[in-house]
C-alpha positions in Angstrom: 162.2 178.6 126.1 164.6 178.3 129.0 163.6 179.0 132.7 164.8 179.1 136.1 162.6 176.3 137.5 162.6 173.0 139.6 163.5 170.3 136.7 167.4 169.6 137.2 168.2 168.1 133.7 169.7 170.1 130.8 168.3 168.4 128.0 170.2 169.1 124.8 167.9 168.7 121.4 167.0 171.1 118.6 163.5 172.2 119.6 160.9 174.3 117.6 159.2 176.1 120.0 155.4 176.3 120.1 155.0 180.0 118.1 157.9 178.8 115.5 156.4 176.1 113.8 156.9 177.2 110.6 160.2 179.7 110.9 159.5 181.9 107.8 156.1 183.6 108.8 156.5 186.6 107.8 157.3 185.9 104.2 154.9 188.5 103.2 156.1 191.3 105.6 157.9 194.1 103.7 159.9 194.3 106.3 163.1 191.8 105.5 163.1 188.4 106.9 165.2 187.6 110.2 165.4 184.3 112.7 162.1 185.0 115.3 163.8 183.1 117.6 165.1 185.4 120.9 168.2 184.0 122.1 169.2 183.5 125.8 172.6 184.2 125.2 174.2 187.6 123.5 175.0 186.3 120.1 178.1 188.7 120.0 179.5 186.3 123.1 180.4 183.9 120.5 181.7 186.5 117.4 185.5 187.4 119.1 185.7 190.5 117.5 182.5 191.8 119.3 183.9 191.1 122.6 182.9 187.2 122.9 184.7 185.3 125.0 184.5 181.3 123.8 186.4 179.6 126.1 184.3 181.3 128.8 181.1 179.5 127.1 183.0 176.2 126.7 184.1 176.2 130.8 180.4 176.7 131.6 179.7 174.4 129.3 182.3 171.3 130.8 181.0 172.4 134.8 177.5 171.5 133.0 178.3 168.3 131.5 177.1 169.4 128.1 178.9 169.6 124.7 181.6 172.0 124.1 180.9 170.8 120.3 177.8 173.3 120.7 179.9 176.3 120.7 182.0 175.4 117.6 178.6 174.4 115.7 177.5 177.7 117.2 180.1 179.8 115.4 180.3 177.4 112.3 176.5 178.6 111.7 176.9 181.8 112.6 179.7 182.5 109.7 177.1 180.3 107.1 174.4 182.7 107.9 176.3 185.6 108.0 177.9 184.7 104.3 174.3 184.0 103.5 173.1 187.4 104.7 175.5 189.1 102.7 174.4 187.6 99.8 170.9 189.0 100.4 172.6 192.6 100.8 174.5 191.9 97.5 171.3 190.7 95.6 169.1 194.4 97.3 172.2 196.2 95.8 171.7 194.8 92.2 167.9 195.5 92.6 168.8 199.0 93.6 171.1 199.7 90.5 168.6 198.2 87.7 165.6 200.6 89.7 168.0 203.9 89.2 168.2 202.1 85.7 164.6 201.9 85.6 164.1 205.7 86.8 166.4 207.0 84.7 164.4 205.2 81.3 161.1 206.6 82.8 162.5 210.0 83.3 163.6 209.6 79.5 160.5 208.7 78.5 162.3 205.6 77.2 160.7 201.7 77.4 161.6 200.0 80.9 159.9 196.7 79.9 163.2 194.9 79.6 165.0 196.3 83.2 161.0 195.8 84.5 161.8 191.9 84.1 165.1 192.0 85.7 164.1 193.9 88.6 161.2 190.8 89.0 163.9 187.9 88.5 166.1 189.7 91.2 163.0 190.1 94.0 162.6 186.5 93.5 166.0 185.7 93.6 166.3 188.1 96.7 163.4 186.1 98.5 165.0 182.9 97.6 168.4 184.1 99.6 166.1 185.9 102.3 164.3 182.7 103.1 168.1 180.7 102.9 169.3 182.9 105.1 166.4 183.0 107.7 167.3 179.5 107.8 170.1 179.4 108.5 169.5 182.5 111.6 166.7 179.7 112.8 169.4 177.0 112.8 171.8 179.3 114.5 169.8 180.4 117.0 167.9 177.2 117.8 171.8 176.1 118.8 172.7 178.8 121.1 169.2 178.0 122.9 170.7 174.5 124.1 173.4 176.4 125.8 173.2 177.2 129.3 173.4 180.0 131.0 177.4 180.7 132.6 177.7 179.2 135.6 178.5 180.9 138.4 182.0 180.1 140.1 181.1 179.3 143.4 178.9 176.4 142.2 180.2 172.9 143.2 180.7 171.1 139.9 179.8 167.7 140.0 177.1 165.9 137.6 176.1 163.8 140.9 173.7 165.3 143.0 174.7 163.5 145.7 177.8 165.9 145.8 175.1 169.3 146.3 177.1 170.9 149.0 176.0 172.0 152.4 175.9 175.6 153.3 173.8 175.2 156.6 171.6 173.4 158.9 169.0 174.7 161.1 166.6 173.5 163.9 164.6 174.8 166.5 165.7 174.6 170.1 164.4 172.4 172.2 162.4 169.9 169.5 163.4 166.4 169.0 163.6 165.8 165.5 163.4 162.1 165.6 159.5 161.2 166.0 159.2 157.2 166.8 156.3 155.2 165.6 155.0 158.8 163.7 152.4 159.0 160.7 153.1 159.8 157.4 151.6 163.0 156.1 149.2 162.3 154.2 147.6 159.7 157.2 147.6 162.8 159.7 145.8 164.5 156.8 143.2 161.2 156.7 142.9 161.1 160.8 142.1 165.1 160.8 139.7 164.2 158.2 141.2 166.6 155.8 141.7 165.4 152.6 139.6 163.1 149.7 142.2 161.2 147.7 139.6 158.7 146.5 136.9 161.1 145.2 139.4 163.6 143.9 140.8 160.6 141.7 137.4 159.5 140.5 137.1 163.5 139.2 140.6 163.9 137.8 142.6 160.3 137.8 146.3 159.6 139.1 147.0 162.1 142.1 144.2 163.7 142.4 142.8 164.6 145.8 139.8 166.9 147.3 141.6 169.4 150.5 138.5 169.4 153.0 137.8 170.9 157.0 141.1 171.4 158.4 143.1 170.3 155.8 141.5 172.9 153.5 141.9 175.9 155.9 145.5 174.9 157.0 146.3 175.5 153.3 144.6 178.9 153.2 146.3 179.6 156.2 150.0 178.5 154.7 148.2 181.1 151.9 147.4 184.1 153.6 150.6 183.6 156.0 153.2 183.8 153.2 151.6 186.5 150.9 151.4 188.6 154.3 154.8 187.7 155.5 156.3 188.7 151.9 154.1 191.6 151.9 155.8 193.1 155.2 158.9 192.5 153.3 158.8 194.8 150.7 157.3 192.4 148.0 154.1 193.0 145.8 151.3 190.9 145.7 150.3 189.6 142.3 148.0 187.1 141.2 148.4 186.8 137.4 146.6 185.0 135.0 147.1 180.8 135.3 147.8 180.2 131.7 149.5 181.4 129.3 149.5 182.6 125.3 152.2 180.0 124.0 154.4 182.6 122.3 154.9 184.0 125.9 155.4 180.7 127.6 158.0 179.7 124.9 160.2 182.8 126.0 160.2 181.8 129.7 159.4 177.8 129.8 162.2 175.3 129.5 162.8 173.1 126.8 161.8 169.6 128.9 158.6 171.4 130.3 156.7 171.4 127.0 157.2 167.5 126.9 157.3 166.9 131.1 154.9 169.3 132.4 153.0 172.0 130.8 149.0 171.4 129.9 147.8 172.7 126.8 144.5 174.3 126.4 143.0 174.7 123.1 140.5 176.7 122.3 140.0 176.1 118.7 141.5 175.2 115.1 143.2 178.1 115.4 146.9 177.4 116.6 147.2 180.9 117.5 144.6 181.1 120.2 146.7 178.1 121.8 147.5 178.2 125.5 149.6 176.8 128.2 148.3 176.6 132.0 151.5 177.7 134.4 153.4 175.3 135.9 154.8 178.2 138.4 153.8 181.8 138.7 157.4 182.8 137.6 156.2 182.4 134.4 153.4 184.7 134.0 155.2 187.0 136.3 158.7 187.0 134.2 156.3 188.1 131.1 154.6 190.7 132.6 157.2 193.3 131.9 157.9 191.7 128.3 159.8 194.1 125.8 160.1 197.0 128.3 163.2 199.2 129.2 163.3 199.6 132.9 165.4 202.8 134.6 167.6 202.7 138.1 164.0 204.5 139.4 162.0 201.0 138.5 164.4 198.8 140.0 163.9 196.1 142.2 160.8 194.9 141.3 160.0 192.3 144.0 156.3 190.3 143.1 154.7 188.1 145.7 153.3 186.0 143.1 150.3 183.1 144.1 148.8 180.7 141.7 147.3 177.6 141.5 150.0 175.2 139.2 149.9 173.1 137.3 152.4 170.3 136.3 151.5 166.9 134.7 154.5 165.5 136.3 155.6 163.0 133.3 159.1 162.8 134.4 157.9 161.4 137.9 155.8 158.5 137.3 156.0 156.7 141.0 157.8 159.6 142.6 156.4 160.1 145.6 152.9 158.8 144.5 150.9 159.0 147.5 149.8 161.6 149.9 149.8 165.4 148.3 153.4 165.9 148.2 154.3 165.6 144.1 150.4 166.8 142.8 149.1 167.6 139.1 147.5 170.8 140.7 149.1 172.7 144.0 149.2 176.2 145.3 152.2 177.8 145.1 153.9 181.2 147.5 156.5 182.8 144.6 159.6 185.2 144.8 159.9 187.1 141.7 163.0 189.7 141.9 163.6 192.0 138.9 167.7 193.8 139.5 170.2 195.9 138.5 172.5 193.6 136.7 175.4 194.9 139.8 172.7 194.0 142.7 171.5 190.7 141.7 173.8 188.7 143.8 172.7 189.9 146.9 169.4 189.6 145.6 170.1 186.2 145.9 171.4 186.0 149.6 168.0 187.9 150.5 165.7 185.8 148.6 167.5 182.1 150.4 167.4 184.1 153.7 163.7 185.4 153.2 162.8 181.3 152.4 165.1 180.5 155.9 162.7 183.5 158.0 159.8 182.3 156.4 160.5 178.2 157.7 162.6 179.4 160.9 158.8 181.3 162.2 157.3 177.9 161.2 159.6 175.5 163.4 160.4 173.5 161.0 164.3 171.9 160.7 165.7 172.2 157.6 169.3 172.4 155.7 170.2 174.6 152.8 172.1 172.9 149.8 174.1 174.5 146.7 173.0 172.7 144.1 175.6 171.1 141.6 176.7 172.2 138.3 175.2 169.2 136.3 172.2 169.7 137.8 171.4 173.2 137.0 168.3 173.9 134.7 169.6 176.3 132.0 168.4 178.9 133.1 169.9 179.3 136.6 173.3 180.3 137.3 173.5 179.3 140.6 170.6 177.6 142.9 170.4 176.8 146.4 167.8 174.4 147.6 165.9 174.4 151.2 165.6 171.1 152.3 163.1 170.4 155.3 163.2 167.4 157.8 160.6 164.9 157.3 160.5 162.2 160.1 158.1 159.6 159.0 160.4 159.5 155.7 163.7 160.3 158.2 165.1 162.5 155.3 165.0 166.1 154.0 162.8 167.1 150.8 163.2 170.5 148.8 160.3 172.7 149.4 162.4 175.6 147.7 164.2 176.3 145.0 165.9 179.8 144.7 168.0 180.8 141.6 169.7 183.6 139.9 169.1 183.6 136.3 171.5 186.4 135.6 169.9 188.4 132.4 169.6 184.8 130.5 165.8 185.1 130.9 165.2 188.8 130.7 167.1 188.5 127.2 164.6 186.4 125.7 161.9 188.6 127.2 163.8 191.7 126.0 163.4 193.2 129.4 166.5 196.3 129.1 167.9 198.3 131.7 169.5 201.5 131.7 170.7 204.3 129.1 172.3 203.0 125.9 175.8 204.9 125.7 177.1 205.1 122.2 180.2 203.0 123.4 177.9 200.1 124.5 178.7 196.8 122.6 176.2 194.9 123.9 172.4 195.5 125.2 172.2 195.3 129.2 169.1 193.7 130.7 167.9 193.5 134.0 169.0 190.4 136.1 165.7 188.2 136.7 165.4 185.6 140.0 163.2 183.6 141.5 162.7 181.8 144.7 159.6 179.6 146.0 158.6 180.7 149.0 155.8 178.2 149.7 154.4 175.5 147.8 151.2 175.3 150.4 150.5 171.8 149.8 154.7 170.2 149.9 155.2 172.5 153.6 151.6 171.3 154.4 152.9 168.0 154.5 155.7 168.7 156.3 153.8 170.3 159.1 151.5 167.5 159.4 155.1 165.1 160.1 156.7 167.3 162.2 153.2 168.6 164.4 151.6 165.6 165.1 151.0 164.2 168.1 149.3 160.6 169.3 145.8 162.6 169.6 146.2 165.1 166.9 148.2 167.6 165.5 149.6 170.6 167.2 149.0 174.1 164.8 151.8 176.0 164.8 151.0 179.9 166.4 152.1 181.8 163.0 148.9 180.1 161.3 146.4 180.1 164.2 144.5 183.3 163.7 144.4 182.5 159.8 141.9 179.4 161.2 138.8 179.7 162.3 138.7 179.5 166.0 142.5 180.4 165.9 142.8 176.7 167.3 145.9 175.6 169.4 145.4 171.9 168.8 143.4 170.3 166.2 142.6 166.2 167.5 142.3 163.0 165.1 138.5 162.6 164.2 139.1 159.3 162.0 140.5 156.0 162.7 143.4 154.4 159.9 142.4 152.0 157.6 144.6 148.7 158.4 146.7 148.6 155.7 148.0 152.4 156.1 151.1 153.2 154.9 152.6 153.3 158.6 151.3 150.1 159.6 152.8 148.6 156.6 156.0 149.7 157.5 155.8 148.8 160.9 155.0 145.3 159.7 157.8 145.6 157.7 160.1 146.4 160.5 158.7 143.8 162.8 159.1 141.5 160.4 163.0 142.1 160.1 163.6 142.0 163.9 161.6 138.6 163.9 163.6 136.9 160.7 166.8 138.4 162.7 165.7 136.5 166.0 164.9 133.1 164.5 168.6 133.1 162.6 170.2 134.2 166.1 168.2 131.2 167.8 169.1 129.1 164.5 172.8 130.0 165.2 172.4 129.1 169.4 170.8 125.9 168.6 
């Protein structure tokens, strides 16, 4: 259920995922009834006698600003299922002495009616205690998935995002950042004649938009630039599929994204046919190696993922709602890293400093921030964000997100690593992270800002031969309408230095 994605809230609520509604499914299974739920965390990290280090959980806990309670409830419910799964072993024991009983009267040649009974009351007693137990497995389980992954020590903790910390800045030489009297994005987009908002919201409703002429193939190029540049650095493409079964999605989705941003598509009655369209290609990509054991010969696996996305955005209602910034459908440029547990750190520093190549050979300013602790989805142990310079806005906005997720995803996904030794305690998973690259349409908009000029838009050289006519400069075919978001704000702006010079003349007078 838990992911390392772009949603910053850690929401704490006993959720049944979308494959467990009804926890006690394989009732008639011969095989004996256990919790189907996978767990994020190692389940011996909160028994002490297997190695499990509670205060460690309740630090990471406090630098979350979640419940420490959580752990206590944790181990409370671990102890009631584990009395309650001894009671099952007790209750198979008693079934196995009255079947010796039973073999020995048939062997005898002796009537086995009586013992026949018994053994019938005990399986239905057994099932009872089965199902109890399972129950209580679900309810344990269910717990430890509302606990985040550790976080990492170099993370600023802070439940404020306005305390993210700054680990660098960046801008080209030679380019003024400031841009006077400069047009937002999406009304460069509307003077190159490159976008539809009002059709594409006729078709689809609130933020919906058509990408046409220019607009359309400076997204392909953003595209084909970033699934080449990865390419030449090491990374496989990989365009998987752009929805998902839900069992799947409910290993590597987080809790808030069923409610906030995942589309369902059903197909029929049939719950089980039930499917979920990707909000990022980390998703599909995280599943595609799903209950396999990977050798020091596999590893790193380093995807190039693209996909369309898809995110209904429920948390974000007036969030940036014009232009194509924050969209219900976008194309999206993915790192997905699989590591050696030891290697995933500097996983990390590549995948920030692969982002920082990718933006520095576009020109475009930007700072890199460490995320806070409170902040942190889950998943992530530690996330830096890129933040690039928008001048018609005068402020950075994220275009990537890059995260270590340690082995808290793999470990739903059962993704292992290595030999088991016969002194191993604990399973060892690979180490799972992810990085955008390029969300097309988001650094579209921030080329448009920082490109324009008063005739047109300059296109920056890494995309020209990815356009047709590998064009240097690409010149404003459309006029504004008059009540264009610029304009506005330059009425509002005059309108403050004229208020301000009637109360200076009030105050000469």
């Amino acid at each position: 259920m838990q992911s390392c994605v772009d949603t910053r809230t850690s929401i704490f609520l006993v959720f049944t995922p979308p494959q467990f509604e009804s926890p006690l499914y394989h009732l008639d299974s011969p095989e004996p009834l256990k919790s189907p739920i996978v767990n994020m965390l190692d389940l011996a990290d909160f028994v002490t006698e297997r190695g499990g280090d509670l205060k460690k959980i309740k630090e990471s806990q406090q630098k979350r600003f979640a419940p420490e309670e959580t752990v206590d409830e944790v181990v409370a419910l671990y102890e009631e299922a584990r009395r309650a799964r001894y009671d099952v072993t007790q209750m198979g024991s008693q079934i196995n002495g009255v079947q010796k009983a039973i073999g020995m009267k048939k062997k005898n040649k002796e009537d086995a009616t009586e013992l026949l009974a018994q053994k019938a009351e005990l399986e239905t007693k057994k099932k009872e205690l089965e199902e109890a137990a399972v129950a209580k497995e679900v309810q344990r389980d269910r717990k430890i998935r509302t606990i985040g992954n550790y976080v990492h020590e170099s993370v600023p903790v802070s439940n404020d995002e306005a305390d993210n910390k700054l680990i660098k800045t960046w801008a080209p030489e030679n380019v003024e950042m400031q841009k006077p009297g400069c047009l937002s994005h999406h009304e460069v987009l509307t003077r190159l004649d490159g976008y539809d908002p009002e059709r594409g919201v006729k078709i689809v409703g609130h933020r919906g938009y058509c990408l046409t002429g220019y607009g359309l193939f400076l997204n392909l190029a953003l595209i084909n630039y970033g699934l080449e540049f990865l390419f030449n650095k090491g990374y496989t493409p990989n365009q998987p599929p752009q929805f998902m079964l839900k069992d799947l999605m409910a290993k590597t989705a987080q809790l808030e994204q069923f409610d906030e941003e995942l589309y369902k598509v059903t197909e029929s009655e049939d719950k089980s046919t039930d499917k979920y369209l990707i909000a990022t290609s980390e998703q599909p990509l995280s599943a595609l190696h799903d209950s396999e054991w990977l050798q020091d010969k596999d590893l790193p696996i380093k995807y190039a993922g693209y996909s369309t996305c898809y995110r209904k955005e429920a948390g974000s209602h007036g969030k940036d709602a014009w232009g194509i910034f924050r969209v219900h459908q976008f194309e999206k440029i993915e790192q997905f890293v699989l590591t050696k547990p030891e290697d995933s750190w500097q996983a990390f520093e590549d995948m920030i400093s692969t982002s920082e190549e990718f933006y520095q050979s576009l020109k475009l300013p930007y700072n890199i921030v460490a995320i806070v602790s409170g902040a942190l989805n889950n998943a992530a142990s530690k996330k830096y964000d890129l933040e690039a310079w928008f001048p018609f806005q005068q402020e950075y906005k994220e275009l990537v997100s890059c995260s270590n997720c340690t082995d808290y995803q793999s470990r739903a996904l059962e993704i292992r690593y290595g030999v088991k030794k016969a002194t191993d305690l604990k399973k060892t998973y690979v180490h799972a992270l992810n990085s955008t690259l390029c969300a097309t349409e988001r650094t579209l908009c921030c080329l448009l800002e920082n490109y324009q000029k008063e005739d047109g838009i300059e296109v920056p050289e890494v995309l020209r031969k990815y356009i047709p006519g590998a064009p240097e400069f690409l010149p404003y075919t459309k006029e504004l309408p008059k009540d264009s978001t610029s304009t506005k704000a330059k009425g509002k702006a005059q309108k403050g230095t004229d208020d301000a010079t009637k109360k200076m003349q009030g105050l000469q007078v």
